[in-house]
C-alpha positions in Angstrom: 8.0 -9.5 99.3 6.9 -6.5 101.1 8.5 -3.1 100.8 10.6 -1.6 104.2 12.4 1.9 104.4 13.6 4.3 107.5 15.0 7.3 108.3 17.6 8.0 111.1 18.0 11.7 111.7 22.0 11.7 112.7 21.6 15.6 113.8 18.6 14.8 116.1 15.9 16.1 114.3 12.4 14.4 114.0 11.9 12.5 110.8 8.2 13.8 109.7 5.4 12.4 107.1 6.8 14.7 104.8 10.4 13.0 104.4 9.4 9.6 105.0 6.1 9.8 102.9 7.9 9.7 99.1 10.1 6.8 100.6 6.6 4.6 101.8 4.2 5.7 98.4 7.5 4.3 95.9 7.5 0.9 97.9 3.4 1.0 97.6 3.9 -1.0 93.8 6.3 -3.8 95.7 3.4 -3.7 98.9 -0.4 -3.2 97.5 -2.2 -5.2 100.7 -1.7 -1.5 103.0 1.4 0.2 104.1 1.8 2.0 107.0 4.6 4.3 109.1 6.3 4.9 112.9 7.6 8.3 113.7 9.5 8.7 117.0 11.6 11.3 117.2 14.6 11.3 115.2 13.6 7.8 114.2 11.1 6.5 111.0 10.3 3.6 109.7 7.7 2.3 106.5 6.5 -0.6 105.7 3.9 -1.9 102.3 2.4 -5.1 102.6 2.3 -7.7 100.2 0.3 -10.3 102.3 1.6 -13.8 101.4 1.6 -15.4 104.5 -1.7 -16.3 106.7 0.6 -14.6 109.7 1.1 -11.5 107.4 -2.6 -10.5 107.1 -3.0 -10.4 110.7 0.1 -8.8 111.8 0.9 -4.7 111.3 4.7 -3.4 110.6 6.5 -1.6 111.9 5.6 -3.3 115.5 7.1 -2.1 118.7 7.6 -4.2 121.7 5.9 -2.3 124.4 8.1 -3.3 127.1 11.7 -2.7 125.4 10.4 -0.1 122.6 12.5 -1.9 120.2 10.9 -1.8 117.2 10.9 -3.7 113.8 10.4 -3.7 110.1 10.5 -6.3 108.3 10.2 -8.1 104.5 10.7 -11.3 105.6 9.3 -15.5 105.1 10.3 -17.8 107.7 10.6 -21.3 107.1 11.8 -22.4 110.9 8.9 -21.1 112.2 8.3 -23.8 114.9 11.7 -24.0 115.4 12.2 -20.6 116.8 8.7 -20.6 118.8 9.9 -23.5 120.5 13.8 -22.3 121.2 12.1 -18.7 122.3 8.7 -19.5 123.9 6.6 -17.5 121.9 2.8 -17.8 120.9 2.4 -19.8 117.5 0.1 -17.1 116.2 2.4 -14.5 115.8 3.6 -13.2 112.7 7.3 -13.3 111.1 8.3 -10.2 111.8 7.2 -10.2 115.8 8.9 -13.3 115.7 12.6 -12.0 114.4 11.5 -9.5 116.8 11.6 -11.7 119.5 14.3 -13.4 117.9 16.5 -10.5 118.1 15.5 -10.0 122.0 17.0 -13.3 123.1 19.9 -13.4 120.8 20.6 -9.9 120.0 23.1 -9.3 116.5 23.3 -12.5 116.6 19.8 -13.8 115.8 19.9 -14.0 111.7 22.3 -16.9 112.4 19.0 -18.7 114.0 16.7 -17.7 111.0 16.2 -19.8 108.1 14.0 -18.0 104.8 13.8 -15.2 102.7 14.7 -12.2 104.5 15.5 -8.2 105.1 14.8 -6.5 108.2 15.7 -3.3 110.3 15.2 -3.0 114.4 15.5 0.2 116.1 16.4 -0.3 119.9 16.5 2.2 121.7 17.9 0.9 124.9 21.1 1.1 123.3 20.0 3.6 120.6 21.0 1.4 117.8 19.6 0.5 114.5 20.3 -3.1 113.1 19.6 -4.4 109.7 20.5 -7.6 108.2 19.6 -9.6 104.8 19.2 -13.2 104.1 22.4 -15.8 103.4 21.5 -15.7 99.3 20.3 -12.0 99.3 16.9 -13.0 98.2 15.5 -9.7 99.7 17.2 -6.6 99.1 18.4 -3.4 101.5 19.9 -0.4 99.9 21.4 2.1 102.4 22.7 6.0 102.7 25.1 7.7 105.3 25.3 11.4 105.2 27.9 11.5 108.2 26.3 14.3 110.6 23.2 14.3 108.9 21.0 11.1 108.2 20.6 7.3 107.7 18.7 6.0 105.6 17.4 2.5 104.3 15.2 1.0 102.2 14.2 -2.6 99.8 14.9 -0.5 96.9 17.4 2.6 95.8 15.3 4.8 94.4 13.0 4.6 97.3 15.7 6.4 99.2 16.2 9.2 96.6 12.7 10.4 97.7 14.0 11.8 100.7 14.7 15.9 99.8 18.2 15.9 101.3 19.8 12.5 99.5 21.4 13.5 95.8 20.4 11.8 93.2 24.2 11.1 91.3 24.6 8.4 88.8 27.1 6.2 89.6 29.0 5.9 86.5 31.1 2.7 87.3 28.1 0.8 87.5 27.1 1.9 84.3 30.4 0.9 82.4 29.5 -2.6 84.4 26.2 -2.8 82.5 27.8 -2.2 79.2 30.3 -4.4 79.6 28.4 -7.5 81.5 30.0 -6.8 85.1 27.0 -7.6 86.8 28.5 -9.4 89.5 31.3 -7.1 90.0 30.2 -6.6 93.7 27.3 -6.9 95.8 27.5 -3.7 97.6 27.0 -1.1 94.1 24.3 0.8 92.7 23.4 2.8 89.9 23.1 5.4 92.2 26.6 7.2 94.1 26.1 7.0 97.6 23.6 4.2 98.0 24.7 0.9 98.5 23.6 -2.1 98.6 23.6 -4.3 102.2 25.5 -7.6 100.7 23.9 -11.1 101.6 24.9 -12.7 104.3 25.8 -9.8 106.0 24.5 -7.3 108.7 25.2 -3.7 109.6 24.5 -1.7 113.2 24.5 1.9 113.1 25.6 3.1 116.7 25.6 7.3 117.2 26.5 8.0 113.5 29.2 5.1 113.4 28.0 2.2 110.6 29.6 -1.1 111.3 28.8 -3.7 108.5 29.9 -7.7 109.2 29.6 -10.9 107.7 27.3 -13.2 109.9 26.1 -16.0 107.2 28.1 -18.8 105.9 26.9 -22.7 105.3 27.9 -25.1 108.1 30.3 -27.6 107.5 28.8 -30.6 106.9 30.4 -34.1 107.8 30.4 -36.5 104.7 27.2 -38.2 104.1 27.7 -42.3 103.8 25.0 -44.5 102.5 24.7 -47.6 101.7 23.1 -47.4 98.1 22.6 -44.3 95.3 18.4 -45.2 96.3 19.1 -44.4 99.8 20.9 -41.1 99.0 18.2 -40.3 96.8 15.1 -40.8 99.4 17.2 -38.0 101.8 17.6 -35.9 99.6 14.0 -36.3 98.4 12.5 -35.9 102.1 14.9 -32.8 102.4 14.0 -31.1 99.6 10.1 -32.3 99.9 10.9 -30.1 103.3 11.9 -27.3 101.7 9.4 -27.0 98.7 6.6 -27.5 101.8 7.8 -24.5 104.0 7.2 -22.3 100.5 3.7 -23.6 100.3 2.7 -21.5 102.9 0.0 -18.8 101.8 -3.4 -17.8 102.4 -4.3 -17.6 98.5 -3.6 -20.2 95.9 0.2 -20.0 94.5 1.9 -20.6 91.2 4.8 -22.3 89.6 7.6 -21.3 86.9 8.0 -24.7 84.5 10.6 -24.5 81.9 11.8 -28.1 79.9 14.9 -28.4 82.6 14.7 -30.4 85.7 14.8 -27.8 88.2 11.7 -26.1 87.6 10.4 -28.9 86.8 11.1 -31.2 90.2 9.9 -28.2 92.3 6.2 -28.0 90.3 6.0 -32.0 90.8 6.7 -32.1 94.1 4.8 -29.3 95.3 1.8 -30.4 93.3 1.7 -33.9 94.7 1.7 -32.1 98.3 -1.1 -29.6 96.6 -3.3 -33.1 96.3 -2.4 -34.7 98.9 -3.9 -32.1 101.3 -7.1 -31.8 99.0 -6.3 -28.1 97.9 -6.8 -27.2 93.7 -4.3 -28.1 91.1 -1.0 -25.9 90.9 -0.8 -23.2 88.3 1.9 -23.4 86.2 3.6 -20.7 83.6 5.5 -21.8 81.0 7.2 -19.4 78.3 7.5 -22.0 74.7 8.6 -21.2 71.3 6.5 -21.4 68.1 6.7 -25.2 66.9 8.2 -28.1 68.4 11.4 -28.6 67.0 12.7 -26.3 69.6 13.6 -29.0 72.5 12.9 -26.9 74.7 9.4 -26.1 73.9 8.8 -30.2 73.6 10.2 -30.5 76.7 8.1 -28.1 78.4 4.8 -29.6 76.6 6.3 -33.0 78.5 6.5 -31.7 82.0 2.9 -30.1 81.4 1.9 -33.7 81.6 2.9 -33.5 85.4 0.0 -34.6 87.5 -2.3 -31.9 89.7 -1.3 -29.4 87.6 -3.1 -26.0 85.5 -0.6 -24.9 83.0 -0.7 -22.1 81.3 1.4 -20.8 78.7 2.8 -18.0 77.1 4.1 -19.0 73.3 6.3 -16.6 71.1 2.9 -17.1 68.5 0.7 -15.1 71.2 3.4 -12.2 71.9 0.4 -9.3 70.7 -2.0 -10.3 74.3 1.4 -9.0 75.9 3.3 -6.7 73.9 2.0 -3.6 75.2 2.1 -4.4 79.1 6.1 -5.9 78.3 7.1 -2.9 76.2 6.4 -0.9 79.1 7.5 -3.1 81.9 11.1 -3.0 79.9 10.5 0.7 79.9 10.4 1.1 83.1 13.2 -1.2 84.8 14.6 -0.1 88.3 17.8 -1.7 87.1 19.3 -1.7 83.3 20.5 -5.7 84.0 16.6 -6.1 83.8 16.1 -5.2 80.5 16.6 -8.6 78.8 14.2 -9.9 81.4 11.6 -10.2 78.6 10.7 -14.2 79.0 10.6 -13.8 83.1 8.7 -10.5 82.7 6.0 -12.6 80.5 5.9 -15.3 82.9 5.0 -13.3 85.8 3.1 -11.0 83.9 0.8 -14.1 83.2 0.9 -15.2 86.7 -0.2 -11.8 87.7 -2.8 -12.1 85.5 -4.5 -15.1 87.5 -3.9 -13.2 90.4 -1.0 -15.1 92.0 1.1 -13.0 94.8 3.8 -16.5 94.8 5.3 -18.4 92.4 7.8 -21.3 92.6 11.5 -21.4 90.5 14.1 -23.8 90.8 17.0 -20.8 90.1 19.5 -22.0 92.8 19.5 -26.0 91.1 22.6 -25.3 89.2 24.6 -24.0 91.8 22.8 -25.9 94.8 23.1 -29.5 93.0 26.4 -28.2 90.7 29.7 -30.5 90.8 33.4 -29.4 90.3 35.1 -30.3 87.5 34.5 -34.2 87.4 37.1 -35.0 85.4 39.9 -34.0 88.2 38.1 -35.3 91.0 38.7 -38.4 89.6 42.4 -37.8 88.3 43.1 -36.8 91.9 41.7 -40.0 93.0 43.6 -42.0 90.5 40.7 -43.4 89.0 41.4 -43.0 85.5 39.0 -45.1 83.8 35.9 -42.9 85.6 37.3 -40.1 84.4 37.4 -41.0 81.0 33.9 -42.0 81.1 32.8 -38.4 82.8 34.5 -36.8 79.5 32.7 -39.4 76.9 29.4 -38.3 78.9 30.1 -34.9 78.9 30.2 -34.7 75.9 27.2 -36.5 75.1 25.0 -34.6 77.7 26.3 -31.1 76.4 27.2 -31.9 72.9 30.4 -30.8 72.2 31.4 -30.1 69.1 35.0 -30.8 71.3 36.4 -34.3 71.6 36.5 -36.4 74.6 40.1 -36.3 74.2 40.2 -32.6 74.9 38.2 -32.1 77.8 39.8 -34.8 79.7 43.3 -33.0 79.1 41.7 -29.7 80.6 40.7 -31.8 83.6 44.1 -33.3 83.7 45.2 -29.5 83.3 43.2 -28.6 86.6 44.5 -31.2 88.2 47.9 -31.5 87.8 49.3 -28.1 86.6 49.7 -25.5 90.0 47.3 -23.4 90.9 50.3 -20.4 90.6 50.1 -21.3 86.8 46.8 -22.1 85.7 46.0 -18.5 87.1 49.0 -16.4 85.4 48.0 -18.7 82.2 44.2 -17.1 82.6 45.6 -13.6 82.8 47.8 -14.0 80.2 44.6 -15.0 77.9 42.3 -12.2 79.6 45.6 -9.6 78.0 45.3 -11.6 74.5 41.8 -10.8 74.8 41.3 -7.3 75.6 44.7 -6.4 73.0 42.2 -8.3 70.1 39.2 -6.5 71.2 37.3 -5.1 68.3 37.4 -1.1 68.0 34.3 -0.6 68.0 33.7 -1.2 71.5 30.0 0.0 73.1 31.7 1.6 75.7 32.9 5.2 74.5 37.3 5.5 75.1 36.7 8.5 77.0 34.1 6.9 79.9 36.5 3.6 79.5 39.5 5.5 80.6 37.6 7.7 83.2 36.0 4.7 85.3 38.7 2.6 84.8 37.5 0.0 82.7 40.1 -2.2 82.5 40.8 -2.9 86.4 36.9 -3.0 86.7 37.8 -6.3 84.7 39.9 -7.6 86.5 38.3 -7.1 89.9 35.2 -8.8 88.3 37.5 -11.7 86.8 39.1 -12.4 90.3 35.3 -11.9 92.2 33.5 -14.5 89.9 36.1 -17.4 89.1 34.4 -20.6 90.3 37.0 -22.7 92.9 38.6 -25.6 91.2 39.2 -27.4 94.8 36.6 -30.4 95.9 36.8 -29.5 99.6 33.9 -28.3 101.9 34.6 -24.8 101.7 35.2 -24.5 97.5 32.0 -26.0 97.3 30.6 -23.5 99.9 31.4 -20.9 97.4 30.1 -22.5 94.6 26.6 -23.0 95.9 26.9 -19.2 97.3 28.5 -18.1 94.0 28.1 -14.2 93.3 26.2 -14.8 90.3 23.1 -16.6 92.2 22.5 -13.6 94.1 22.8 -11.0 91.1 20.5 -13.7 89.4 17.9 -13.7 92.4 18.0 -9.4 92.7 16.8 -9.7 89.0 14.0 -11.9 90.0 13.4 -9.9 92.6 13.3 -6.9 90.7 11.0 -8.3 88.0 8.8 -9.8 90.1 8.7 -7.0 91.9 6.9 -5.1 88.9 3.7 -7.2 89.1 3.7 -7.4 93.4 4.8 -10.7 93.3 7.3 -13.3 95.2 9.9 -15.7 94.1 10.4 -18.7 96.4 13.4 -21.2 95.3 13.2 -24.3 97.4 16.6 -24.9 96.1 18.2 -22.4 97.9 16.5 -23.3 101.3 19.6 -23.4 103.9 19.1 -27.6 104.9 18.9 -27.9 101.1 22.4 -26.4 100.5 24.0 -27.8 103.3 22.3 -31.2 102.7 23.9 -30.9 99.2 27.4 -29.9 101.0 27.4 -33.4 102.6 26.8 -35.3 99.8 30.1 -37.2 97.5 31.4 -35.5 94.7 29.5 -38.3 92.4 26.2 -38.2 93.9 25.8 -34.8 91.8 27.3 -36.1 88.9 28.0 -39.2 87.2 28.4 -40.7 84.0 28.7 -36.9 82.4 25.1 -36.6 83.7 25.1 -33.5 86.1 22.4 -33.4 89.1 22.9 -37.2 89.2 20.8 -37.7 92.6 17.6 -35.3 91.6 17.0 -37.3 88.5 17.3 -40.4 90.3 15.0 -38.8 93.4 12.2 -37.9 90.2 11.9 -40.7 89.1 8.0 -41.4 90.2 7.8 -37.5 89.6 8.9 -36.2 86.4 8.4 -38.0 82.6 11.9 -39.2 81.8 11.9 -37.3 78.8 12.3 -34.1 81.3 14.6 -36.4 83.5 16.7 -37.5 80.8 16.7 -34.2 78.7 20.6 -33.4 77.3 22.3 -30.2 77.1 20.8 -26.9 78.0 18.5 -24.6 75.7 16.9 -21.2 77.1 14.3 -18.8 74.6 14.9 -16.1 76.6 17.1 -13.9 73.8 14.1 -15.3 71.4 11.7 -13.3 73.4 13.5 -10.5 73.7 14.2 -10.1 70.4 10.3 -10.9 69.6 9.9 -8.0 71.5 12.6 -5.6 70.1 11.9 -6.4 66.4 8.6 -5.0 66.3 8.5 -2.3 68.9 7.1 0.8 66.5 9.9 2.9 67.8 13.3 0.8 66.9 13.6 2.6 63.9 13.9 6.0 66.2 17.6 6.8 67.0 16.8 10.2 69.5 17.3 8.0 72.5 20.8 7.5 71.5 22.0 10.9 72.6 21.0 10.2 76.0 24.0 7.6 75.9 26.4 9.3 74.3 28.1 10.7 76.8 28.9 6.9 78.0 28.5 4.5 74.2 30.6 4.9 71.4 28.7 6.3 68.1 30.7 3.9 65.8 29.7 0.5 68.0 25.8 1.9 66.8 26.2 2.3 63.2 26.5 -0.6 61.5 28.3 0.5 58.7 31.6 0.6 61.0 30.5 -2.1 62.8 32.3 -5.5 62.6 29.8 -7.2 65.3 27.6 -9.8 64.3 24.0 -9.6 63.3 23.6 -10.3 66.9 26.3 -8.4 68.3 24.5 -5.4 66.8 21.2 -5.7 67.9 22.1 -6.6 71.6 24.5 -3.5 71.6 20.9 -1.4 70.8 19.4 -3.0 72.8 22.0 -2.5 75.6 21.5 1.6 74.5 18.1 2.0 74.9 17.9 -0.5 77.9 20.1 2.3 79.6 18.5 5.5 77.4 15.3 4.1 79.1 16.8 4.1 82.9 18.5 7.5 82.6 14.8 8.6 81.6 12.9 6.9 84.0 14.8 6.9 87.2 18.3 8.7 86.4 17.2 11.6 85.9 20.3 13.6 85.7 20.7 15.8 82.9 24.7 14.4 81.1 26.1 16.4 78.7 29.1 14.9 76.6 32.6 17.0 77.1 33.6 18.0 73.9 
């Protein structure tokens, strides 16, 4: 997770030290192993190094090939590594980026569709005088972008990174703000807080060509055809050696790594398999960071204690009881947060905050499992089918597994719903409740009417709606969508983001590509069965996990605990002169309780929504709003 940024004078002008310099030394937090700068011309790039590869410590970026002068930089883990040396014919030693390099010499635009990891990367080639930059199929590494037609290009991992250049404005862009407020996180994946900076979406690539930007979607999961085996064990042991596969390409470092371990499966799969490959090649037991609650009759916290049990394993925790030993180091971590989103972050802030601690540059998650191991509705695959009896025992066991205060009864009749009521229908039946909804929206609403009305709040809503609504279909390509659902890659950003903070990297073997198209191949039932959802990776952990993690029901998280740990005795919550910072975009009366009709709840995650964004405009908007009166 290295940092990358560049500079492409459109007017012809040489890009100095001077205007590439503030880009590099705000990336320097992201990259603390070096960083380092190419100048030619009219033509700049950065790099910071966050060495976690053995290739990485050996290799310097930017890197030019002498004999094209096409030249790279790159943030960027491959996991096809002997794949591509053997299709290009390269030396072994080489490091990623000389390899995408190389990779981009024999394939041209082409060559992300031949690279499998975590990647962003920008190529200047001067033969055609062209810049190319692309970003990975989830979007696990981030490129933010500029275009001053006539005047400059410019890129880099992160948006403020590309404010440091004198010429770029600094605007706020205040449709991403009303997004915040109102939970539109994944309303695109091409926004920023920031007008005129975008963000590079995943999957996709962009060449700029004599001041002309062309951006296209190269990334997509293959087809798979459907996988038929002769017995639930034999699915299991492929998917097991597949994901086994992907957990060992993310094993690659030259320093020891860690592991996220909540009380849920996912996490949990990924620390018990990479520990057992840990052992079995003699190296130290795995850290592990765990964030638990105060006593065990949270399940999750018991849970957690259970998987701690794992074998080769170091866990460390951080508990709720032992908040002081972090308070201080979270309160300003929250402070400073690139992105508002972040601010609730508290639990994954103290998790990496510990692993940073022991001095890990990696650590494992198991993010993508919902989405990568996720089923469609059950229920209707099996009305479709005519098996009625299997879907009557999918809505008995979801409701056990979930525990619903709803009836069996009712949650078959919405799959029967989904199934047999047209698609024309069930969606002009959804908008009609979104209209019931907003029409029986409290008053006191956090965003102010004014802003509301100004960014258009209301189509903002329904662009969102329409860009997250999960496919109800069960073929290849609805699934597709659900495994590359816009919420995983807002969801991985964040990670990003966080673990950005502390120079660290997230690596989710569930969203390695053979993992998710593995997962594309298999029957609807071999991810859930019975009500029990990720049917085949509890079967695969069986010899891995305790089957009281294996087995766990429903879905518990202590993340708002945390945060609210942190919130409620912060010396400064009784302050109110960050609100006028807001003002111009929050309405007064959603702040004071007395005219309040929000929960307890309500209220304290609208302040904490305020300050969250009172502390951005500080920190990094730096724009000076005052309210029209």
């Amino acid at each position: 997770m290295s940092g990358i940024c560049g500079i492409v004078a459109l007017n012809g002008k040489p890009v100095g030290d001077a205007e590439l310099g503030g880009m590099v030394s705000t990336l320097e937090k992201r990259g603390p192993d070096g960083s380092s700068v190419w100048l030619n011309g009219s033509t700049a790039f950065g790099h910071t190094l966050l060495a976690t590869t053995s290739e990485a410590l050996t290799e310097t970026l930017p890197l030019t090939h002498q004999p094209t002068g096409c030249t790279i930089t790159a943030d960027a883990r491959l996991d096809n590594r002997e794949d591509l040396i053997a299709g290009i014919g390269t030396p072994d030693a080489i490091g990623d980026g000389e390899l995408i390099l190389r990779a981009y010499l024999k394939w041209g635009a082409d060559c992300a569709d031949h690279l499998h990891g975590d990647f962003a990367f920008a190529i200047w080639d001067p033969r055609e005088e062209l810049l190319f930059c692309t970003r990975d199929l989830i979007g696990m590494r981030q490129l933010s972008y500029h275009l001053g037609p006539g005047r400059l290009f410019a890129f880099a991992t992160e948006p403020d990174a590309i404010l440091q250049h004198p010429e770029i404005p600094r605007r706020i862009n205040e449709g991403r703000i009303g997004d915040f407020l109102e939970d539109l996180e994944a309303y695109d994946l091409t926004s920023t807080f920031y007008g005129g900076v975008h963000r590079l979406p995943p999957a996709h690539a962009m060449i700029l060509r004599h001041g002309a930007l062309r951006i296209w979607k190269y990334g997509h999961l293959t087809p798979q055809p459907l996988l038929k085996l002769p017995s639930d064990e034999a699915y299991s042991e492929a998917f097991l050696d597949v994901f086994t596969d992907a957990v060992r390409t993310r094993l690659r470092s030259p320093d020891p790594i860690g592991s996220m371990l909540s009380g849920g499966m996912d996490s949990g799969s990924v620390t018990a398999v990479a520990s057992q490959l840990l052992k079995g090649s003699g190296q130290p037991p795995l850290d592990t960071f765990s964030a638990i609650g105060t006593d065990d009759n949270c399940r999750e916290t018991r849970t957690i204690k259970a998987a701690q049990t794992i074998d080769h394993i170091d866990p460390q925790t951080v508990s709720l009881a032992d908040m002081d030993i972090y308070r201080e180091d979270l309160q300003g971590l929250v402070r400073e947060c690139a992105d508002p989103f972040d601010g609730h972050m508290t639990l994954l802030f103290a998790v990496y905050l510990s692993a940073s601690r022991r001095g890990r540059k990696v650590v494992l998650d198991g993010v993508g499992g919902d989405t990568t191991l996720g089923a469609q509705n059950m229920i209707a695959w099996h009305l479709r089918r005519g098996h009625f009896m299997q879907a009557w025992r999918e809505a008995t066991g979801e409701e056990q597994f979930w525990e619903h205060p709803d009836a069996a009864w009712k949650t078959l009749l919405r799959g029967a719903g989904q199934t047999f009521v047209p698609k024309s229908l069930r969606e002009a039946r959804r908008a009609l409740m979104r209209r019931r909804s907003n029409a029986a929206a409290p008053v006191n609403s956090l965003l102010d009417p004014d802003f509301a009305a100004r960014i258009g709040i209301e189509e903002r809503k329904q662009r969102n709606a329409a860009h997250v609504a999960m496919p109800s279909g069960d073929g290849q390509a609805d699934r597709a969508r659900r495994i590359l659902h816009p919420y995983v890659t807002v969801a991985r950003e964040r990670y990003d983001r966080v673990a950005n903070a502390m120079a660290i990297e997230p690596r989710d073997p569930f969203l390695d590509r053979r993992v998710m198209e593995f997962c594309l191949s298999l029957p609807a039932d071999q991810l859930q069965k019975g009500g029990w959802p990720k049917t085949i990776l509890r079967r695969s952990m069986h010899d891995y996990l305790p089957d009281s993690v294996r087995w766990r029901v429903g879905k518990e998280h202590l993340g708002w605990d945390f945060t609210l740990s942190l919130w409620q005795s912060a010396t400064a919550q009784s302050d109110h002169s960050f609100e006028s910072t807001v003002w111009p975009f929050i309405c007064k009366r959603s702040l004071n309780p007395a005219e309040s009709d929000d929960s307890e709840g309500d209220a304290i995650a609208h302040r904490l929504s305020a300050r969250y964004l009172a502390n951005w405009i500080s920190t990094w908007g730096r724009v000076d709003y005052r309210k029209k009166t």
